[in-house]
C-alpha positions, 0 to 999 in steps of 0.5 A, spaced: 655 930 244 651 924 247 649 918 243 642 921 241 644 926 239 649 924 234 644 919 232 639 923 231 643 928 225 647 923 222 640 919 221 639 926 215 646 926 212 647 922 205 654 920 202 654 921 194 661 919 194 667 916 198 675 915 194 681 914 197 686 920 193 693 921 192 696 928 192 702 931 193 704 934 199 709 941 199 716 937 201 714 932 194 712 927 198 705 922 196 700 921 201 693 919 200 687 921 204 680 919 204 676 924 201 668 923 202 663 927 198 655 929 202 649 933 198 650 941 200 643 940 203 646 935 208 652 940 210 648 943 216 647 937 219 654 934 218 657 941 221 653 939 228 657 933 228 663 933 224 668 934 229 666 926 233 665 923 225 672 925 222 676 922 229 672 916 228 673 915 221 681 918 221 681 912 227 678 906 223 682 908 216 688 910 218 688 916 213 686 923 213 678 925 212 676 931 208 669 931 208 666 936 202 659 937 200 657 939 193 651 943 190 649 942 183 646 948 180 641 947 173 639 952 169 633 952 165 638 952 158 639 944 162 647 947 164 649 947 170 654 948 174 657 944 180 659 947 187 664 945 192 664 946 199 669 944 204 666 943 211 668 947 216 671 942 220 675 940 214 678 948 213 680 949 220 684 941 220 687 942 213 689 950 216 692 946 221 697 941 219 700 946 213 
């Protein structure tokens, strides 16, 4: 992927959130990850260069990335109901390492 590339779609993608979490992992050990929450709308865009982003962010960090994007539905009764998605790139990782 070239430089103008990379630019020219990160420049349409929003974070709404980015935390350290501590989970535990199947054989009873603790480790963190950094986990970074983006608008559903800008999962297309993050998709196309997901791959370049998370190495970059796991090289800096020092920590696994998961990357999910949220979608909040309204209704007209004023509920809503919040979406979760995890990235494609972040499946097929965390499908991986088990």
């Amino acid at each position: 992927m070239n430089n103008q590339s990379l630019k020219d779609n990160i420049a349409h993608i929003f974070l709404t959130h980015a935390e350290y979490i501590e989970f535990d992992k199947a054989d009873s050990s603790k480790t963190k990850c950094l986990l970074i929450r983006i608008p559903y709308r800008s999962l297309s865009y993050f998709q196309k260069i997901s791959e370049a982003v998370v190495e970059q962010l796991e090289k800096k960090f020092n920590y696994p990335t998961l990357v999910v994007a949220e979608r909040k539905i309204v209704s007209k009764g004023g509920t809503y109901l919040l979406l979760t998605l995890l990235s494609q790139e972040t499946q097929n990782s965390e499908n991986s390492k088990k």
